[in-house]
N, CA, C and O atoms as a GROMACS GRO file, in nm:
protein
  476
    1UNK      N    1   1.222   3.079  -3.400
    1UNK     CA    2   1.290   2.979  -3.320
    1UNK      C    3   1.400   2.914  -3.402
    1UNK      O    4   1.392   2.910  -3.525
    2UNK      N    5   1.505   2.862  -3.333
    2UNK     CA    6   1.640   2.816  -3.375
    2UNK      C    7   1.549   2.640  -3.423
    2UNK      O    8   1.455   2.588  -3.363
    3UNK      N    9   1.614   2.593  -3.535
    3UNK     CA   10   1.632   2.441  -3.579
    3UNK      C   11   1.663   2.367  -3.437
    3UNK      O   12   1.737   2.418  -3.353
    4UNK      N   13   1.602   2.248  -3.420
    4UNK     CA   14   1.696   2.185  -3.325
    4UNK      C   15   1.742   2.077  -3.385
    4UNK      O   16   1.677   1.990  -3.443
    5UNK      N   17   1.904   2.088  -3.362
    5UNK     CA   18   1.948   1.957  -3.436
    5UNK      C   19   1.946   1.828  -3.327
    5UNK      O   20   1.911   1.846  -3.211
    6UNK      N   21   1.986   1.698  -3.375
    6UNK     CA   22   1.975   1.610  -3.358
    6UNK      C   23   1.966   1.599  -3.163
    6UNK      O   24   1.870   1.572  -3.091
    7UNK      N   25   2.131   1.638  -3.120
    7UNK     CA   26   2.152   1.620  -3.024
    7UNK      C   27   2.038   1.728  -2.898
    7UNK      O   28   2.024   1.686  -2.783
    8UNK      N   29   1.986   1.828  -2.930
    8UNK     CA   30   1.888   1.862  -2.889
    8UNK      C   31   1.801   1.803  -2.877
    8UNK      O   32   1.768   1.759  -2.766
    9UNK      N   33   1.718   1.775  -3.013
    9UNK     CA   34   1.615   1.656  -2.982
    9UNK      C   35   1.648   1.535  -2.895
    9UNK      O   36   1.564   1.525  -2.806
   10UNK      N   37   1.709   1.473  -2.892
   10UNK     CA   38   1.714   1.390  -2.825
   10UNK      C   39   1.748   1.408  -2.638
   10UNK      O   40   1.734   1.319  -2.555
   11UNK      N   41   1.803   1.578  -2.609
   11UNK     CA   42   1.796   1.599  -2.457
   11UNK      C   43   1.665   1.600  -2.429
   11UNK      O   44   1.610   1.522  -2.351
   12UNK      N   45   1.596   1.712  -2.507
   12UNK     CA   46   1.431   1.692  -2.508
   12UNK      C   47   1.362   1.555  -2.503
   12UNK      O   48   1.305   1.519  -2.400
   13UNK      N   49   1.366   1.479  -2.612
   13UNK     CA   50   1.316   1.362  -2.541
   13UNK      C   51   1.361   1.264  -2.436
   13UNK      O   52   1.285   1.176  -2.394
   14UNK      N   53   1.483   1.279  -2.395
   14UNK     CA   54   1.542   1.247  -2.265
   14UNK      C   55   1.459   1.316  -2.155
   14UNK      O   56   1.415   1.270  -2.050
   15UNK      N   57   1.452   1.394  -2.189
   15UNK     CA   58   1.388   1.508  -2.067
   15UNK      C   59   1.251   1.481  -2.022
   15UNK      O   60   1.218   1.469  -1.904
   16UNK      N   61   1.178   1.473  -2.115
   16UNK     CA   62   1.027   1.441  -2.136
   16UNK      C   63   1.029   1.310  -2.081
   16UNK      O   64   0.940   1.321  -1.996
   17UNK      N   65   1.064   1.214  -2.074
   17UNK     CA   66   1.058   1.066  -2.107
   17UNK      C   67   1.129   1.073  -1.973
   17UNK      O   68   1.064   0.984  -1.918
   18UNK      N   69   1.184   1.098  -1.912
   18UNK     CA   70   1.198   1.125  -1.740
   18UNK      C   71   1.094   1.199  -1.644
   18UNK      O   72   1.052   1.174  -1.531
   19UNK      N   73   1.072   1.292  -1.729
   19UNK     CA   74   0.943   1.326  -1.638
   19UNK      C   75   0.857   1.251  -1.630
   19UNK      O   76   0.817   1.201  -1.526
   20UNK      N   77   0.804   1.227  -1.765
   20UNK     CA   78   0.700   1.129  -1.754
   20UNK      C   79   0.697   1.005  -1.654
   20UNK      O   80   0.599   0.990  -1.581
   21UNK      N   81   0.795   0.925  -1.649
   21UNK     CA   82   0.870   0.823  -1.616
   21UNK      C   83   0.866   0.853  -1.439
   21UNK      O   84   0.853   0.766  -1.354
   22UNK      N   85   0.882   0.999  -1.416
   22UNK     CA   86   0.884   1.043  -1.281
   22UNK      C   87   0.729   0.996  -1.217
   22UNK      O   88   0.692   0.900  -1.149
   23UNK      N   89   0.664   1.113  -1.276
   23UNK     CA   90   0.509   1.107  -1.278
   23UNK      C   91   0.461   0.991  -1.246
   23UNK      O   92   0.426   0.969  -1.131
   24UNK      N   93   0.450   0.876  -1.368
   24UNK     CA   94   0.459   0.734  -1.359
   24UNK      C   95   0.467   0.674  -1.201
   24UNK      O   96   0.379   0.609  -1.144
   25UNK      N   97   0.584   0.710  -1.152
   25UNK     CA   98   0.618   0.633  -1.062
   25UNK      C   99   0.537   0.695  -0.938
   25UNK      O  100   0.472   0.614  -0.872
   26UNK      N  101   0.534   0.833  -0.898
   26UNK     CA  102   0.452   0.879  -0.856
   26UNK      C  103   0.370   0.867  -0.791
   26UNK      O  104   0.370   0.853  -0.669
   27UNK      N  105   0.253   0.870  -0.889
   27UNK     CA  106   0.121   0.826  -0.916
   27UNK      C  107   0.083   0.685  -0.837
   27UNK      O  108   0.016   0.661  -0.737
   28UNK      N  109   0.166   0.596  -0.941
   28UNK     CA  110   0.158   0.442  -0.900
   28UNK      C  111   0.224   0.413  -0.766
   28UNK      O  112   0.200   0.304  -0.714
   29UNK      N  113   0.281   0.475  -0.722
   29UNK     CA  114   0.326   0.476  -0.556
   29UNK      C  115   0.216   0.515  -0.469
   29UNK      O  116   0.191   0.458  -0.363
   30UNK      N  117   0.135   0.641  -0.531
   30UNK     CA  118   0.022   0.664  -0.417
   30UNK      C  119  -0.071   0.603  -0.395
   30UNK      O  120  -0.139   0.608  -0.293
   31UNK      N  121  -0.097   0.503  -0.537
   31UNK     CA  122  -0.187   0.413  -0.542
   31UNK      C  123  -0.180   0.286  -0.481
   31UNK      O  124  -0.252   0.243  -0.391
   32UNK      N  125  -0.101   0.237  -0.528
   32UNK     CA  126  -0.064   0.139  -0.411
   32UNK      C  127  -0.040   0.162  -0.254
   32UNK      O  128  -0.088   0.082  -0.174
   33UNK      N  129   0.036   0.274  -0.210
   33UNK     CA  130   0.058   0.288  -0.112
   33UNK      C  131  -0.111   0.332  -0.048
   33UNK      O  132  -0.112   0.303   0.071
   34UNK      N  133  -0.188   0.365  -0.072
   34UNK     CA  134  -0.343   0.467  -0.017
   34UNK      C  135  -0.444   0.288  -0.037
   34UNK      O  136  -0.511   0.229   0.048
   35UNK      N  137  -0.421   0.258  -0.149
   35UNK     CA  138  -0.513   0.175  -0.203
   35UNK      C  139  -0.503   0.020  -0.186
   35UNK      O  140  -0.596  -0.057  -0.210
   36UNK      N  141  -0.380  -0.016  -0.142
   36UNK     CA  142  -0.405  -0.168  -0.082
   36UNK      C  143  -0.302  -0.224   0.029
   36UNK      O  144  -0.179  -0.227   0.034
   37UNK      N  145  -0.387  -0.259   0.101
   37UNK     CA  146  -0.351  -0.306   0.191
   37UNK      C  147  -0.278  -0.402   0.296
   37UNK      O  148  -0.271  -0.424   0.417
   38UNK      N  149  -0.219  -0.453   0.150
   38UNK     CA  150  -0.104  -0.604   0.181
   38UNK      C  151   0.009  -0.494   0.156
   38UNK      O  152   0.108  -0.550   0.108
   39UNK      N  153   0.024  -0.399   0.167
   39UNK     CA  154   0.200  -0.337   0.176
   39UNK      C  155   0.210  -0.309   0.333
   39UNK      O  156   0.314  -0.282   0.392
   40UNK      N  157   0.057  -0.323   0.402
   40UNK     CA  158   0.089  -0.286   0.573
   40UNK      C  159   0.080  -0.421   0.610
   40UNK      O  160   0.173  -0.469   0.673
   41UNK      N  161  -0.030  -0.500   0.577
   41UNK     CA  162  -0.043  -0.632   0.635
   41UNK      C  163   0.080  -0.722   0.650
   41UNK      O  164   0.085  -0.795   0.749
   42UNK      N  165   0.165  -0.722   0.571
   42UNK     CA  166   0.276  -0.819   0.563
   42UNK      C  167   0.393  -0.779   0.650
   42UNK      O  168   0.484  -0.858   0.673
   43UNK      N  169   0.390  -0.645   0.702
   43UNK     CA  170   0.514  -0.602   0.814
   43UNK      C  171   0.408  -0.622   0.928
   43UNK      O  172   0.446  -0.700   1.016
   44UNK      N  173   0.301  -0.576   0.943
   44UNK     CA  174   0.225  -0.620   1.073
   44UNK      C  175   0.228  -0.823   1.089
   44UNK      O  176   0.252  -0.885   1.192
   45UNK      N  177   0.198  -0.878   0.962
   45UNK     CA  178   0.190  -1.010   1.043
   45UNK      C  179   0.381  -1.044   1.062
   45UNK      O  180   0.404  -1.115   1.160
   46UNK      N  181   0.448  -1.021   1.021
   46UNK     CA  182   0.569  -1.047   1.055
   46UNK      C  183   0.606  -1.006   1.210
   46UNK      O  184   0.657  -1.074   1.299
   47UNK      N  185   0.561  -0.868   1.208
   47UNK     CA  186   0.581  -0.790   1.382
   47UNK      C  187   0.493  -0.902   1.469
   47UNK      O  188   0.520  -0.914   1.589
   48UNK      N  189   0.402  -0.974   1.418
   48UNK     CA  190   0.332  -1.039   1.507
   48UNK      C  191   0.370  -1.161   1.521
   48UNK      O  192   0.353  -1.196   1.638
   49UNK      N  193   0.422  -1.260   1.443
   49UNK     CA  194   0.495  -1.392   1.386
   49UNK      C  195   0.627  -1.389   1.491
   49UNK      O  196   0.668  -1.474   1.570
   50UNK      N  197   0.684  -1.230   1.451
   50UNK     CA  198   0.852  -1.262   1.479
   50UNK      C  199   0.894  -1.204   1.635
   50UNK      O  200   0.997  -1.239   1.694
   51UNK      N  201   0.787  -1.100   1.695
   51UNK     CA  202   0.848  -1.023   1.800
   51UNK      C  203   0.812  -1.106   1.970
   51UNK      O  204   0.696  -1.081   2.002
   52UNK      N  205   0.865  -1.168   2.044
   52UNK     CA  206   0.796  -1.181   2.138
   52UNK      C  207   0.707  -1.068   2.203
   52UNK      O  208   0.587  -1.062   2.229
   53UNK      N  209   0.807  -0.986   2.219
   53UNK     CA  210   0.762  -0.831   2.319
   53UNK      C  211   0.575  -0.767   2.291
   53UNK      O  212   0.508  -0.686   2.355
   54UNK      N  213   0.543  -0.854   2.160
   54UNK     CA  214   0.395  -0.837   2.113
   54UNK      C  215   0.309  -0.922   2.149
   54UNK      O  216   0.187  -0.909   2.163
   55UNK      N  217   0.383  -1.020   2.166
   55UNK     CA  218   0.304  -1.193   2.229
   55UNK      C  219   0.297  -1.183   2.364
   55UNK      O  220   0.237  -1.276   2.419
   56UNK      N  221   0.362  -1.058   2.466
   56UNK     CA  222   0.350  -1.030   2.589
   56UNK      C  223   0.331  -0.955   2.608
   56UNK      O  224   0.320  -0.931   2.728
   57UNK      N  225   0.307  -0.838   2.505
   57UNK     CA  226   0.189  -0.707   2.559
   57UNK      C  227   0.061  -0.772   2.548
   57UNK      O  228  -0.019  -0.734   2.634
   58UNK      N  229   0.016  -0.865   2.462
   58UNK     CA  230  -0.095  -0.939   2.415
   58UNK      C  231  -0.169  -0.993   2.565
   58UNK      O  232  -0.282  -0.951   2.590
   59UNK      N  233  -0.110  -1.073   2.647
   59UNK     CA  234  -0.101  -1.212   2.698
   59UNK      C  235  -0.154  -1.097   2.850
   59UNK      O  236  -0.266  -1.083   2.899
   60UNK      N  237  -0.050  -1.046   2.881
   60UNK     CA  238  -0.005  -0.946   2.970
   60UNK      C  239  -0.129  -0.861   3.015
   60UNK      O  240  -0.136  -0.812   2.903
   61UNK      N  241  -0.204  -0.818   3.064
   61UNK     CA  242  -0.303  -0.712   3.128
   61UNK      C  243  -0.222  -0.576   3.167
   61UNK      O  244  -0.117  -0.568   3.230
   62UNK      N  245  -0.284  -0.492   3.123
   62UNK     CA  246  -0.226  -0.334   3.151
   62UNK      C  247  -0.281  -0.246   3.220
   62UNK      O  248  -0.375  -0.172   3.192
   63UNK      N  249  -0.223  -0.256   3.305
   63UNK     CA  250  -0.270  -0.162   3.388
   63UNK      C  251  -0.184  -0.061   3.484
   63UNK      O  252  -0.107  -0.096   3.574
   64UNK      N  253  -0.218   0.084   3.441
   64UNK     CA  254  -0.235   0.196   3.447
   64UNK      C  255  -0.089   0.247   3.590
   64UNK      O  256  -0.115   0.188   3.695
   65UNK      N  257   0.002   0.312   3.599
   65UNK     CA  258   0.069   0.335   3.719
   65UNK      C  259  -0.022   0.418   3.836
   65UNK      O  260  -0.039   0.395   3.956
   66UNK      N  261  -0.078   0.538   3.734
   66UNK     CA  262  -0.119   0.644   3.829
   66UNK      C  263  -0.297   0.670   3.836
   66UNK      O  264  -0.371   0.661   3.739
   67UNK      N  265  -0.320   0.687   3.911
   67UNK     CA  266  -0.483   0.682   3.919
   67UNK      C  267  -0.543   0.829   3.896
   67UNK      O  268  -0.630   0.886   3.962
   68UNK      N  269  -0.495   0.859   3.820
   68UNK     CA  270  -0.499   1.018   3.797
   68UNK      C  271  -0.595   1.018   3.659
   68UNK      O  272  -0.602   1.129   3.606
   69UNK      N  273  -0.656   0.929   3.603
   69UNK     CA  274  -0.740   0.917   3.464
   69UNK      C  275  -0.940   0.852   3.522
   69UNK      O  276  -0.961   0.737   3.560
   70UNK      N  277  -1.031   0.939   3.513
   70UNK     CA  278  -1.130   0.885   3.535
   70UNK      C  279  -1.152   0.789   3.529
   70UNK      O  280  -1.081   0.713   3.464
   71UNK      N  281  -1.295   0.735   3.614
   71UNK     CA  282  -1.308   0.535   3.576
   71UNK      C  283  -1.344   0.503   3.449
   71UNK      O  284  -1.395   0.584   3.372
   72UNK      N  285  -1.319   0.383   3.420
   72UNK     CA  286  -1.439   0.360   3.262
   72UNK      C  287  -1.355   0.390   3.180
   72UNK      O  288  -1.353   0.318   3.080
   73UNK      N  289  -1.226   0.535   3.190
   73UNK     CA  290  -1.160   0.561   3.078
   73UNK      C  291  -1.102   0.491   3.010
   73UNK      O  292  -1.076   0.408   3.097
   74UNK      N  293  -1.051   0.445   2.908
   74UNK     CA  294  -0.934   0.331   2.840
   74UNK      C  295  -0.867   0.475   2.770
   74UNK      O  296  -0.902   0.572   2.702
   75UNK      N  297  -0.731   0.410   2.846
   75UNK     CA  298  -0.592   0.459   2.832
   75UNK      C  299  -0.569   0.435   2.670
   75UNK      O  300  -0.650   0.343   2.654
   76UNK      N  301  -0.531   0.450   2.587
   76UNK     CA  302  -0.480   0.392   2.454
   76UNK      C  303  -0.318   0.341   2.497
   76UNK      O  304  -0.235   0.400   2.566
   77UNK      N  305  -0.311   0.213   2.430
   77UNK     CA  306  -0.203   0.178   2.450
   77UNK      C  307  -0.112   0.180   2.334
   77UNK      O  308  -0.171   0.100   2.261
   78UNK      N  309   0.020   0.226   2.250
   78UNK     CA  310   0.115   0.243   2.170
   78UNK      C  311   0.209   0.098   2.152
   78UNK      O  312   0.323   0.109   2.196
   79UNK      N  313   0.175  -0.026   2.097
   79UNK     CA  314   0.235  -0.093   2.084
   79UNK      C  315   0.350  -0.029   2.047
   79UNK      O  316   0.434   0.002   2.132
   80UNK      N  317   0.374   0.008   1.872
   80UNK     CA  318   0.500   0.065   1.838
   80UNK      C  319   0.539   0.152   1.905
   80UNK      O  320   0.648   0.172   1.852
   81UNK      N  321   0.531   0.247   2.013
   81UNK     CA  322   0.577   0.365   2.118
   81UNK      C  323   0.694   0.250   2.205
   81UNK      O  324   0.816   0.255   2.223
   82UNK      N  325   0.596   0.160   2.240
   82UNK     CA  326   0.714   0.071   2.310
   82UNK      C  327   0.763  -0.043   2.226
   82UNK      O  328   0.847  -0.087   2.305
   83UNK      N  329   0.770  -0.111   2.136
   83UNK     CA  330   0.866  -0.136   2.069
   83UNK      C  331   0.959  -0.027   2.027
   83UNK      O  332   1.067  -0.066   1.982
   84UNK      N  333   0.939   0.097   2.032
   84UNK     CA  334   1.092   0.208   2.009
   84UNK      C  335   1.147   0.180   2.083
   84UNK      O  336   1.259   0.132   2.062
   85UNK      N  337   1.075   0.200   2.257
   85UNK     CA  338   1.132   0.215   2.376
   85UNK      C  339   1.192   0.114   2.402
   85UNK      O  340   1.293   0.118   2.471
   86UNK      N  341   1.147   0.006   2.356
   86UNK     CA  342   1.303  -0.104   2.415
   86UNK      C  343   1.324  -0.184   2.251
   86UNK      O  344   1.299  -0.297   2.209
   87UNK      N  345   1.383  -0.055   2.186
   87UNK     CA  346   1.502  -0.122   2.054
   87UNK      C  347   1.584  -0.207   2.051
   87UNK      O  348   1.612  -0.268   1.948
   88UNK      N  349   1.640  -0.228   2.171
   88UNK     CA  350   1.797  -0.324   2.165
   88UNK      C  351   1.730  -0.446   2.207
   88UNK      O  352   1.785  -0.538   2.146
   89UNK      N  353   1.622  -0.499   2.295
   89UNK     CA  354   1.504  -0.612   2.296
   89UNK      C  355   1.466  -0.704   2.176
   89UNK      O  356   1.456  -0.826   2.162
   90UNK      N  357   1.443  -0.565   2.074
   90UNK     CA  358   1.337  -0.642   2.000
   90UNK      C  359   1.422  -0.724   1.867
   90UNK      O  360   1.539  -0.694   1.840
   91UNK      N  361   1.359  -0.808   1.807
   91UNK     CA  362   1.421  -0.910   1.707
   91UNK      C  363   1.528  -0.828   1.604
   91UNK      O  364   1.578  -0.715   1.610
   92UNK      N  365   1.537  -0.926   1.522
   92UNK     CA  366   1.597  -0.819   1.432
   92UNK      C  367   1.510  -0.776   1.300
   92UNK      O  368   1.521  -0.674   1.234
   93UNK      N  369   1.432  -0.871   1.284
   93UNK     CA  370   1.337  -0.881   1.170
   93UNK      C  371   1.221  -0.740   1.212
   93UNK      O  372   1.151  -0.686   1.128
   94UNK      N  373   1.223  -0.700   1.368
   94UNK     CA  374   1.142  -0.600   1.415
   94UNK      C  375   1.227  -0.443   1.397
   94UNK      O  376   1.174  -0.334   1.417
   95UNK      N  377   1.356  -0.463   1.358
   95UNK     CA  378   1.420  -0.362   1.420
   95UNK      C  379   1.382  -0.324   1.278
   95UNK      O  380   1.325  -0.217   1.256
   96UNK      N  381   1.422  -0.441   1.149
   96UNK     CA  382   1.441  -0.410   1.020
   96UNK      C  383   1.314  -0.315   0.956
   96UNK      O  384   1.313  -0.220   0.878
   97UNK      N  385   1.218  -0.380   1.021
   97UNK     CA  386   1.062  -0.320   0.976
   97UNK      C  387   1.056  -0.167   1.024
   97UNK      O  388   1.032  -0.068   0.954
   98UNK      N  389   1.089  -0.176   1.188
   98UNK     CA  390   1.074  -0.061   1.243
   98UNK      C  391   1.181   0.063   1.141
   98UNK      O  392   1.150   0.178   1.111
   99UNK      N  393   1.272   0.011   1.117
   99UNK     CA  394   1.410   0.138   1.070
   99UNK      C  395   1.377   0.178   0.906
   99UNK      O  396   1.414   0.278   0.846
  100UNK      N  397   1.277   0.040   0.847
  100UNK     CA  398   1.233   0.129   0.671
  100UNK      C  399   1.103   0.178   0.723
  100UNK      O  400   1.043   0.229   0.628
  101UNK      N  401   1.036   0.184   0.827
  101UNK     CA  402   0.896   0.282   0.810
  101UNK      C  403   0.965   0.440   0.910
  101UNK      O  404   0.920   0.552   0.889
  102UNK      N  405   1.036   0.422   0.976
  102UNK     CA  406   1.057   0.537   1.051
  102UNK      C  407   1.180   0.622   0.963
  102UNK      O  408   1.200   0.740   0.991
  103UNK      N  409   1.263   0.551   0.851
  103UNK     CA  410   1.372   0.628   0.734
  103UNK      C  411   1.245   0.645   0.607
  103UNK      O  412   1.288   0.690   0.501
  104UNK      N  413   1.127   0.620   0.611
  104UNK     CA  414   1.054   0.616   0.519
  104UNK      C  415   0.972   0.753   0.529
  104UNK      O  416   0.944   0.835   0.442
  105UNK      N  417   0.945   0.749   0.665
  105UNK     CA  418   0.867   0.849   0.715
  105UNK      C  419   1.005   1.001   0.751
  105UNK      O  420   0.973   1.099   0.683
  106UNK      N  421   1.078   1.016   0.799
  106UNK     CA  422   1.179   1.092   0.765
  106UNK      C  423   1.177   1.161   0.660
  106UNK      O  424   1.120   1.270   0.664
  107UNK      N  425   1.238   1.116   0.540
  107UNK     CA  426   1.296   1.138   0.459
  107UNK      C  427   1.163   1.192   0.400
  107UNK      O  428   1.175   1.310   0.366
  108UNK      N  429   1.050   1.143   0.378
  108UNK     CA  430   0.980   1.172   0.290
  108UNK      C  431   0.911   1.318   0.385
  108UNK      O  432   0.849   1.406   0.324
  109UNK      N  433   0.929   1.324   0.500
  109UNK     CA  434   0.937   1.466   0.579
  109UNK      C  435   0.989   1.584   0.568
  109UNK      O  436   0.940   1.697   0.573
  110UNK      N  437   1.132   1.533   0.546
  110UNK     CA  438   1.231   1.630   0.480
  110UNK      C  439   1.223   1.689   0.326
  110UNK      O  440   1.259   1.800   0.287
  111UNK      N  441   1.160   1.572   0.246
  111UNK     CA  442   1.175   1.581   0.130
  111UNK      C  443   1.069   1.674   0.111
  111UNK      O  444   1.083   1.785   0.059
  112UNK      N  445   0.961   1.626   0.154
  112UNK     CA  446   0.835   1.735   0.144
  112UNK      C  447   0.847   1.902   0.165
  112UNK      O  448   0.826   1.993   0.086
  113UNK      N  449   0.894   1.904   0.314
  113UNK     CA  450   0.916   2.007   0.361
  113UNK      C  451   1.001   2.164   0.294
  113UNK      O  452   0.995   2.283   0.326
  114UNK      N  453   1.106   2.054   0.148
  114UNK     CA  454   1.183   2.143   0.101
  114UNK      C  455   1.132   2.095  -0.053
  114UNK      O  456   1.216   2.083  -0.142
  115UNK      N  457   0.976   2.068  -0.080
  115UNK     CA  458   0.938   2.093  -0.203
  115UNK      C  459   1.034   1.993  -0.299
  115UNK      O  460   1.074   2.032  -0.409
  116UNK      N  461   1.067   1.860  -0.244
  116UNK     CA  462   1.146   1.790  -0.338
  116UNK      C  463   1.006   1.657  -0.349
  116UNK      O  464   0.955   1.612  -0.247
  117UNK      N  465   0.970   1.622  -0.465
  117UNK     CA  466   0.879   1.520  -0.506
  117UNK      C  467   0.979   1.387  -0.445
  117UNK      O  468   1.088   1.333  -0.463
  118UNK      N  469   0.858   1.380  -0.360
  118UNK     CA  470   0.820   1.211  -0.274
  118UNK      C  471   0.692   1.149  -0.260
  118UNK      O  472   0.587   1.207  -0.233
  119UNK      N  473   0.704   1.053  -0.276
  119UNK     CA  474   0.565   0.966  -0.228
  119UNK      C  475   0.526   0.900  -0.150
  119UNK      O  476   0.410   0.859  -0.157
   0.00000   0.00000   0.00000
């Protein structure tokens, strides 16, 4: 093997010391993100604090257009399905929440999909 002079060594430990550094971040992203639970709680109590449109699905009784679902059944209802559906409605503090989990979820779709490290 060739000597490595100075400026070598030091791409190498540039190199290393980024990966690592990558890894690092990684890691500690999945952990936090899997493992606690105030990174969801704090956009949910805000969606709940700031949106009316939640304080009147709340309040509001739902019920069903078409009678086409057995008795007894419960429909599931999509809060966030309809906060998409009426975007230009909702606050802005709702739109803000809604546009970093849905560019969050994207990207890290794309990113996956073409083998580029995301967390």
């Amino acid at each position: 093997m060739w000597p490595l002079d100075p400026s070598r060594k030091e791409v190498l430990r540039f190199a290393v010391s980024c990966r690592v550094l990558t890894l690092m971040l990684q890691v500690l992203t999945r952990f936090l993100g899997s493992s606690t639970p105030i990174v969801y709680w704090f956009p949910a109590h805000l969606l709940q604090n700031q949106e009316p449109l939640l304080r009147s699905l709340e309040t509001e009784p739902w019920i069903p257009l078409t009678e086409d679902f057995p008795p007894r059944q419960k429909i599931p209802r999509n809060s966030i399905m309809e906060l998409l559906y009426n975007w230009k409605t909702c606050s802005s503090v709702t739109r803000y929440i809604l546009g970093y989990f849905l560019t969050y979820w994207l990207l890290g779709l794309l990113l996956h999909c073409n083998f580029l490290p995301w967390t």
